[in-house]
N, C-alpha and C positions, 0 to 999 in steps of 0.2 A: 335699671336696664337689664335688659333677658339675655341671656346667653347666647340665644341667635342673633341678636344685633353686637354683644361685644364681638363675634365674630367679624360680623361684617365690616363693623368701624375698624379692627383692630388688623383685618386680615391677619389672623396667628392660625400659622401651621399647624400649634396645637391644639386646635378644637375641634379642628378634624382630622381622621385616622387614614384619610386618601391618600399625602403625598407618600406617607412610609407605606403603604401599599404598593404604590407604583415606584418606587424606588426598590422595593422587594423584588416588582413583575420587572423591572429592567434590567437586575443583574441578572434577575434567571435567566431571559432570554439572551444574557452576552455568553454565556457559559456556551460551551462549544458541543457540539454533537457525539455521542458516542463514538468511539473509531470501529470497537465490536460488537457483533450482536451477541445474546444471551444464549452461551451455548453450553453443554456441561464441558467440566475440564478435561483436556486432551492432551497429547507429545505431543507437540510441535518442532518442526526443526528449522530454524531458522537461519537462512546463508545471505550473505549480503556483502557487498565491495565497500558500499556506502558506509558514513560513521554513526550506524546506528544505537550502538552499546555505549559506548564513553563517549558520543556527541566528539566534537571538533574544537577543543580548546587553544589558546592563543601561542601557547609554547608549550616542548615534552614536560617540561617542570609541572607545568599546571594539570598536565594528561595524568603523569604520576602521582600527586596532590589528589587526585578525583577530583578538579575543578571543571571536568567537562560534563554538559547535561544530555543527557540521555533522549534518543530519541521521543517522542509522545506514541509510535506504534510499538517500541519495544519495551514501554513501560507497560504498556496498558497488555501487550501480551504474555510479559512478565508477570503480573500481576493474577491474570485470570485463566494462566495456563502453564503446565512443564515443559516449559520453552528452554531448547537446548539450542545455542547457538552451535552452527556447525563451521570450523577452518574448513574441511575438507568432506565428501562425501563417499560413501563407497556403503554396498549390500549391509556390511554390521549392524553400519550407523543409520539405517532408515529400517532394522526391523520394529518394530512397536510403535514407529511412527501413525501419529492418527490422520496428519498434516504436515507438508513439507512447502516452504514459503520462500521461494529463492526472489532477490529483490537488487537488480544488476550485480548479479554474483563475479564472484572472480572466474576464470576461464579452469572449465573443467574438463579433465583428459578422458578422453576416449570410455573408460572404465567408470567413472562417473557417472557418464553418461547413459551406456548401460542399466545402470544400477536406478537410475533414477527412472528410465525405462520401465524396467522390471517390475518396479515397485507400485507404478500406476497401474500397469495392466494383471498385476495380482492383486488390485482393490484399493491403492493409494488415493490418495487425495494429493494435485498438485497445483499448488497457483505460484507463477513465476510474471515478473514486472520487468520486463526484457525491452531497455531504451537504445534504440542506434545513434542519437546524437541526447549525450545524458548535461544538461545542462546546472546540476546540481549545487551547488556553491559550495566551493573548498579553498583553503586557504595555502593550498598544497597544489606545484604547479603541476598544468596536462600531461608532461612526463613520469612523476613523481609514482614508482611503482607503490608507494601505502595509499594514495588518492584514491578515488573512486573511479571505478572502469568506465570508460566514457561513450564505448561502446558495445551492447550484446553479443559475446562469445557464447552463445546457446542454441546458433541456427542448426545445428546439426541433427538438435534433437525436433524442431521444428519441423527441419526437411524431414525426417524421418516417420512423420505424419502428417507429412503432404503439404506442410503450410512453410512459405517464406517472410522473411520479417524484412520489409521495404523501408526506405526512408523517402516520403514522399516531400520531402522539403516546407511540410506546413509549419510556420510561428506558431503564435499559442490558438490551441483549440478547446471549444465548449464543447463536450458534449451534449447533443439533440436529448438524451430523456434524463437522466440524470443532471447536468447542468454544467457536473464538475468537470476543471478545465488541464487543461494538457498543455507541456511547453515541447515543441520539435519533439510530436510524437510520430513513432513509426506507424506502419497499418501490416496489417496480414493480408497475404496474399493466397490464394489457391498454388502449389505446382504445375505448371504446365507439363503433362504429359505424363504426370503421377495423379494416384487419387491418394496413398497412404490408406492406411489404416483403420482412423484414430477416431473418423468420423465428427470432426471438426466442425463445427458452424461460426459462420463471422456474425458480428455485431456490433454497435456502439461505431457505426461508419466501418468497421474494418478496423478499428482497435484494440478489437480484442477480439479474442477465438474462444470459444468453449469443446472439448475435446473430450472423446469418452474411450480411449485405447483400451483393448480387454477388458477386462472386470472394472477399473477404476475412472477418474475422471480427471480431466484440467482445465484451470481457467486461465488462459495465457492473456495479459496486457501490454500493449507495444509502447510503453512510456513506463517510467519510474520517478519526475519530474512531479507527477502529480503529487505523492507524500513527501515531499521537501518542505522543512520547517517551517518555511514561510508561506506554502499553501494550505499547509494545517493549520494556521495562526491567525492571518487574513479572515475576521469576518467579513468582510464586505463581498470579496471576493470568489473566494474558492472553498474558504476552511469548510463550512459546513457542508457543503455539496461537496467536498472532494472525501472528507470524511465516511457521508453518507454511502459514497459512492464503493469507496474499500469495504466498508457494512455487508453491503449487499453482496457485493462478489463472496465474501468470507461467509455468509449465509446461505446461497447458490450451493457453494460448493458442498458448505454442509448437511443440508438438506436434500442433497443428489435433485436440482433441478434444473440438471443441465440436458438438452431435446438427446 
């Protein structure tokens, strides 16, 4: 008997090298999408309400332990960048900045505010993920001031280039060209009876703004809902497209291609 009929009579996987192929081509394709693009290494300064450093562990014992896991955008920016987490912001801490990434920050005073101003229209780079109803999962109740801010305290800098941050009451949304999807995102609006500055264009429906104040540039997003662990995780759903989605904007801004 030939070795193409013991095949056949015996059906064994091992006569032939197909199924460990496609077992090969199937893990590849579960592996998840990049979250960044290839850029060379930068400061970055990264601010956030969210628990994106030590993840959200089950008790302090386990926090102190290191039993919490880290978010997947603060590892991978950890990884491929001089990622400085910021408590607080002010002029010092954003000079040598290449990038500044606020991600539902805690509520910054006046002087912050400024400062982060300053920094864009002297040649910064800023993208901020400013959610009005933040639906993020915490295990920490909606009072609880260590939680996650539930709502964007950042309109000041908004208004101050002409744009306000609405809550238009939508559930979850896809977006039209990218795919990736949003949970109770806000939308940007123009100011009535201001133009600003900053020279702002909407997109993505009005959920997001690209801004170019002075010298520098911004990429504002009216949700933060979308990088929640379980929409980066979710292949079926959002993870790859929601990933793809932060890529892009984090590439935009790099590449100064905002109109």
């Amino acid at each position: 008997m030939n070795v193409a009929m013991a095949c056949l009579l015996l059906a064994s996987s091992a006569c032939s090298p197909r199924p460990a192929q496609s077992a090969a081509s199937a893990q590849t394709s579960q592996q998840p999408a990049a979250l960044l693009p290839a850029l060379p290494r930068s400061r970055i300064v990264l601010m956030s309400s969210l628990p994106l450093v030590y993840g959200e562990p089950d008790d302090m014992s386990a926090l102190i332990a290191g039993q919490g896991e880290p978010h997947p955008l603060y590892v991978a920016l950890n990884a491929a960048h001089d990622l400085v987490v910021a408590d607080a912001l002010d002029s010092d801490g954003l000079v040598g900045a290449d990038m500044v990434i606020l991600i539902q920050p805690r509520a910054l005073p006046p002087e912050a505010l400024v400062a982060l101003d300053d920094y864009v229209r002297g040649g910064g780079r800023l993208m901020v993920f400013a959610d009005p109803v933040l639906d993020w999962p915490s295990r920490l109740g909606f009072g609880d001031p260590r939680g996650p801010l539930r709502s964007a305290l950042v309109s000041p800098l908004f208004a101050h280039w002409g744009l306000e941050l609405v809550d238009p009451g939508s559930d979850t949304v896809r977006l039209p060209k990218s795919g990736a999807i949003l949970l109770h995102p806000g939308r940007f609006a123009v100011r009535s009876g201001t133009t600003g500055d900053a020279g702002c264009v909407l997109s993505e429906a009005d959920h997001v703004a690209r801004c170019r104040p002075g010298k520098g540039q911004a990429i504002l997003v009216a949700d933060a809902d979308l990088l929640a662990p379980t929409y980066l995780s979710d292949p079926v759903e959002s993870r790859d497209a929601n990933r793809r989605f932060f890529r892009g904007l984090l590439q935009d801004l790099s590449d100064e291609r905002l109109p």
